[in-house]
N, C-alpha and C positions, 0 to 999 in steps of 0.2 A: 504494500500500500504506500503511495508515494507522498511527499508532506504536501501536494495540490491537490490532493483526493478531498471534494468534498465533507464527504462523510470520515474522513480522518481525523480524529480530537485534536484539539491543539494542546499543543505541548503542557499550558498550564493546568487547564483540564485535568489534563492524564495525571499530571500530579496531585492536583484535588482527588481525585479520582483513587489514587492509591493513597493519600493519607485516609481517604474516607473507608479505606478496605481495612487499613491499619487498624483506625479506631474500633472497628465493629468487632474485629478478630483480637485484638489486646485492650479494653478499654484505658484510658489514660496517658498509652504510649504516643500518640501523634500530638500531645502538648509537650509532651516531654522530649521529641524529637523534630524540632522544629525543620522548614522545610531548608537546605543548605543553601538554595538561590530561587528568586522568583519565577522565572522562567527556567524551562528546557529547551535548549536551541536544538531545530530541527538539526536529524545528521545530514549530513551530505552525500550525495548516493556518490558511493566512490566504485569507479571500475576495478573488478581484483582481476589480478593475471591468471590467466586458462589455467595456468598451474593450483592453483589453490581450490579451486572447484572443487575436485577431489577429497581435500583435506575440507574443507567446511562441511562438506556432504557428511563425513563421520563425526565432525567438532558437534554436530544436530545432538547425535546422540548423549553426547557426555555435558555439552554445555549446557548452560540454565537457561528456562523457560519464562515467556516473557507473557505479558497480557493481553489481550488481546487489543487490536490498533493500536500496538507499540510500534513505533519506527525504528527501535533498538535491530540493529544487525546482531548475528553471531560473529564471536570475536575471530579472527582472522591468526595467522601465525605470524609473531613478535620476531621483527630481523632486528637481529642483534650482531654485529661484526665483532669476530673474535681478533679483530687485527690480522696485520702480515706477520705470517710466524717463517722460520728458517728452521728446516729439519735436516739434519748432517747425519745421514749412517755411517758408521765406522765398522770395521772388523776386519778380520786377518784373511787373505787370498781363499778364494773361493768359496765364501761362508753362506753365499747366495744373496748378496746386497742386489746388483745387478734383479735377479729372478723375481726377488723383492717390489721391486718397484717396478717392473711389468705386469705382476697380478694386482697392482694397486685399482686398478681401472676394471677387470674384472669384479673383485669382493666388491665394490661397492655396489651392486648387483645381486648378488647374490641373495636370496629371499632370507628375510630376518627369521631366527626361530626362538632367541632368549627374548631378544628384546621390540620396541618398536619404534626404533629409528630410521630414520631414510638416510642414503649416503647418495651424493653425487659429485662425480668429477670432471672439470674440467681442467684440461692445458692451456696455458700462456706462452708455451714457447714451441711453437710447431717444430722444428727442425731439431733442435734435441728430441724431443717426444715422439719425434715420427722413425727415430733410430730404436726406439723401447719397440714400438706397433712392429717393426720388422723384424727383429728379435723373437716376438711374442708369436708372429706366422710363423718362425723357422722355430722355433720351438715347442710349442702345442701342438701346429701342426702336422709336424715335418717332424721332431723328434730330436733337434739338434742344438744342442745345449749354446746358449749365448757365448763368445768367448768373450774371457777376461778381461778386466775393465783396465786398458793402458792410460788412458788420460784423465785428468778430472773433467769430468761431466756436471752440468749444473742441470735438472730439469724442473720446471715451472708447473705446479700443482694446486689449483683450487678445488677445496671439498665441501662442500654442501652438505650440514649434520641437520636434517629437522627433527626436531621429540613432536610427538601429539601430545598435546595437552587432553590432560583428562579432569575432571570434576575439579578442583581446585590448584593443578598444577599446569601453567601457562605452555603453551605453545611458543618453542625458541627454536627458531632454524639460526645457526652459527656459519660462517662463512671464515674458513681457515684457509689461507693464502701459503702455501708451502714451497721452501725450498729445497729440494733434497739437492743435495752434492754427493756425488758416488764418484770415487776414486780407487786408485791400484790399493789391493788391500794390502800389500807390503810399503805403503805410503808412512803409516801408524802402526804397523805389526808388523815389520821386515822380520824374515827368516834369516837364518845363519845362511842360505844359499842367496838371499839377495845381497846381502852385507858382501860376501865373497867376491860375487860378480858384478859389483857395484850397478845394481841396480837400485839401491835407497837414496833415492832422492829427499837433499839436505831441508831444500828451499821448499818442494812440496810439501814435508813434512810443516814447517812454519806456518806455511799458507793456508793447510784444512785444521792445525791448532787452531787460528786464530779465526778462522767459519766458526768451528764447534764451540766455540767462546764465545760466538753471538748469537747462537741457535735458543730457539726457545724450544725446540726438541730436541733431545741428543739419542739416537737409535743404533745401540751395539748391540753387531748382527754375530752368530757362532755357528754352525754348523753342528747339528746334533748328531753327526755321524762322528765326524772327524772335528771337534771346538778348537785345536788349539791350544789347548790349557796350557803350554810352555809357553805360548804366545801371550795373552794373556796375561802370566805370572810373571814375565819379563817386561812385558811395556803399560799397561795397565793403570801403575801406580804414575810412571812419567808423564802417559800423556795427560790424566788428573790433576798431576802437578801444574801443566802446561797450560789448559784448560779452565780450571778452574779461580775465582778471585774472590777477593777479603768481600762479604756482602755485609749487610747491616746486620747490626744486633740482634742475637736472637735472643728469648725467653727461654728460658730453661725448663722444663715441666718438671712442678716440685709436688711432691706429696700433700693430701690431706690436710693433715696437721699445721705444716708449715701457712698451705691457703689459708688457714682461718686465722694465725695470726699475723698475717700477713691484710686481711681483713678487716682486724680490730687494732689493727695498727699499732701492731706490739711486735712483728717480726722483724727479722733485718734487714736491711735495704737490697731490693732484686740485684741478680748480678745477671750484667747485661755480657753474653757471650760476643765476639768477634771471630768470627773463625771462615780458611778459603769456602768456599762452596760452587758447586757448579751454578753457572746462572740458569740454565734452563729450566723452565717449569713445570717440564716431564723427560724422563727420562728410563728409557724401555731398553730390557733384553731381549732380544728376540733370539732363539730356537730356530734356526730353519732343517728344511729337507725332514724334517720330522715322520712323512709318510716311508722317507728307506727305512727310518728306524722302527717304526711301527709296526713293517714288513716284515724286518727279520726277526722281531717279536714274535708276528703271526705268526710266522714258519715255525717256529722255536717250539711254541705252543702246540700245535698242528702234531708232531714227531712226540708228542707226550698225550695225544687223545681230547684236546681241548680246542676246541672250535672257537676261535676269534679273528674276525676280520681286520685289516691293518686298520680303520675309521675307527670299528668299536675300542682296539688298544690307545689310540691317538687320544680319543675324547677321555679316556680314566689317566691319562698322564697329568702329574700334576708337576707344572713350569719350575717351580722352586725346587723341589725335589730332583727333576730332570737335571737343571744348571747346576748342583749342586753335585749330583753323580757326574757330570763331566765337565765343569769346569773347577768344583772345590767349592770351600765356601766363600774362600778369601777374597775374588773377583767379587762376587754378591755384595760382599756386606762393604766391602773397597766402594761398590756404585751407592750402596746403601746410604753409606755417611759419607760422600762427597754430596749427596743430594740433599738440596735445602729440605730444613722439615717445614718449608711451608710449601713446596714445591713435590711433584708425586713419582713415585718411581714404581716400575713393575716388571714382572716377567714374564713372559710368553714362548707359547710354540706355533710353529704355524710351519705350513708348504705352500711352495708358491704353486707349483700343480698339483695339490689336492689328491681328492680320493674320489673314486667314481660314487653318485650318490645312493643307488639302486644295490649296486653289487661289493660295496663298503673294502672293495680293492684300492691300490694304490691309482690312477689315474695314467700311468704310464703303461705298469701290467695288463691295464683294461683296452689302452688305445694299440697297441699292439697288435698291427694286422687291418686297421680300421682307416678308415677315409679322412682326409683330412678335414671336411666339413661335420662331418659324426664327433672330430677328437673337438673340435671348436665350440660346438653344442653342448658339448657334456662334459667342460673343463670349471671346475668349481674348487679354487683357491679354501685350503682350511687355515684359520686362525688370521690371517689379512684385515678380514674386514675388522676383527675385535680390535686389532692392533689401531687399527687407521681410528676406531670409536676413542680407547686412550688417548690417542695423539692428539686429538682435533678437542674432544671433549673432558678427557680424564675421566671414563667409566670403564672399569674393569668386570671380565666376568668370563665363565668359559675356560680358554687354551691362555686366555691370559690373567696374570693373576696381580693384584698391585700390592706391595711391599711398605707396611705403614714403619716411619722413620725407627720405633721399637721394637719390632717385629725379630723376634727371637731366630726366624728362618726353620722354622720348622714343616716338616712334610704333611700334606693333608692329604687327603682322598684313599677310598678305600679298596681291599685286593680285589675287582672284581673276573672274576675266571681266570683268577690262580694271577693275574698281572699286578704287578708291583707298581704303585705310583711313582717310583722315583727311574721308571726305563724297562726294568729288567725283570724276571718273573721269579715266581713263588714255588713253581713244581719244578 
């Protein structure tokens, strides 16, 4: 009903209108709540973009119910700009960075099943990103592994997080502007064979310190076949060192006791911490290639009379337990307390080719023999999209787990068919 609708109340009306419902239904309350402005200025019919159709169509269900001849609209989805953020992957030769950021564009796709977010991506930078799109044909569907990242690469990533709002929780589509930089992973984790054959480059190394120093992501990638843990154990604390700067004061979190006379201001004067910390204001592990290991879990199982598919072992792995059996604990809790504790860290598993979704195989075992438009169809990245929900949002859940600044690092999840949450099995 339009506000030139004849027969449409006028605004002040409607307000008469609803204090006189008020009174009838509480007596007393509409003196007592006087009215906040004389008038109601009509709304304006405002065009919303094709895009939100959809999303109002379900907002009907959950939002609140209006009077009749109200001109109130249903509230529409709140843009809110998360800023331009910079996300720097790091990790050691072939831990799957590269692979990484080819399924980024995929998972955001992928049909939600914990949660009810939407994810959308677009590129800013055609020409770098059209080198990921040819990688991602020769790989998916062709079978041929990206090769190694020689140069640093910058690519330009915008993600689109909407949440639906439901009964008293708003509607926020976030808009994250992302820079990933992907470099030779012996840039920051050189091997004793690059050192040798002088292939550690001095001045690269300076150059992605000082990105990952401005990054308001920081994403160190490992391989869950092969992590690196000498890697790691060697360079880890340096590039931290490197990385990392003096931020402001933190609070210290004191007990109980202390709070309340600290309250009645009887306690001793707070002591204000100084200490390096990384600036970013997430900071993720990621697990890759997770579906080989999955694999030869399966199999492992399989030779002992127990049926599990590499999907089903993948989803009872628990991230922290995983990095924990192959990288130590010492990397962990190194990233743990370099990260501000106002700032979120966590850890994850993921495959950048997935598992097929029907036959809970690895996605490579399944494409084997198959068309390349079949492998194309039925390619669905595991643990991608959670990662990208962290990054963009800081929500953790699933293959990725967030790490709170106390957090003792203890293993969660349970044996289910004889599998071990921390990788490895039971029977």
């Amino acid at each position: 009903m339009s506000e030139n609708d004849p027969q449409a109340p006028e605004p002040a009306d409607f307000q008469a209108e609803w204090m006189r419902d008020l009174e009838q239904r509480l007596p007393g309350a509409a003196a007592a709540n006087p009215p906040l402005v004389e008038t109601l200025p009509p709304n304006p019919e405002v065009e919303l973009p094709a895009s939100n159709s959809q999303f109002l169509q379900e907002q009907e269900a959950f939002g609140p119910t209006y009077p009749e001849g109200s001109t109130a609209q249903p509230p529409a989805a709140e843009h809110r700009s998360a800023g331009s953020g910079r996300c720097v992957l790091v990790g050691p030769s072939n831990a799957g960075k590269t692979c990484t950021l080819i399924a980024l564009g995929a998972a955001c796709y992928v049909r939600a099943e914990e949660n009810d977010h939407e994810l959308a991506l677009l590129g800013d930078n055609p020409s770098d990103n059209k080198v990921l799109d040819e990688h991602k044909s020769k790989w998916i569907g062709d079978g041929i592994e990206p090769p190694a990242t020689e140069a640093r690469r910058s690519y330009g990533v915008e993600i689109h997080t909407r949440t639906r709002g439901r009964w008293f929780r708003r509607a926020v589509e976030v808009v994250t502007a992302l820079h990933c930089v992907d470099g030779r992973g012996g840039t920051l984790f050189p091997s004793e064979a690059d050192r040798s054959h002088g292939l550690h480059d001095a001045r690269a190394h300076t150059e992605l310190c000082a990105q990952a120093r401005e990054a308001s992501v920081l994403v160190f990638v490992a391989d869950a076949l092969q992590p690196g843990a000498d890697l790691f154990d060697t360079h880890l604390q340096s590039i931290l060192d490197a990385v990392a700067e003096t931020l402001a004061s933190e609070t210290l979190s004191q007990p109980l006791g202390v709070r309340a006379l600290q309250y009645l201001g009887l306690g001793e004067r707070q002591n204000h911490a100084r200490r390096k910390r990384l600036r970013a204001s997430r900071v993720l592990l990621l697990l890759t290639k997770v579906d080989e290991l999955a694999a030869q879990i399966s199999d492992q199982l399989a030779t002992q009379g127990v049926t599990a598919s590499p999907l089903k072992v993948a989803k009872v792995l628990d991230p922290v337990g995983l990095a924990i059996e192959r990288l130590g604990e010492r990397p962990l809790r190194q990233l743990q307390r370099a990260t501000g504790r106002s700032a979120q860290f966590a850890v994850g598993i993921a495959s950048a080719s997935g598992f097929h979704e029907e036959t809970g195989d690895t996605f490579f075992r399944w494409a084997e023999g198959r068309a390349k438009d079949e492998r194309i169809k039925a390619w669905r990245p595991f643990g991608i999209r959670e990662a990208l929900l962290f990054i963009t949002v800081g929500e953790s859940g699933g293959p990725v787990r967030r790490v709170d600044p106390d957090d003792p690092l203890t293993i969660h999840g349970a044996t289910e068919a004889g599998i071990s949450p921390f990788g490895g099995w039971t029977r």
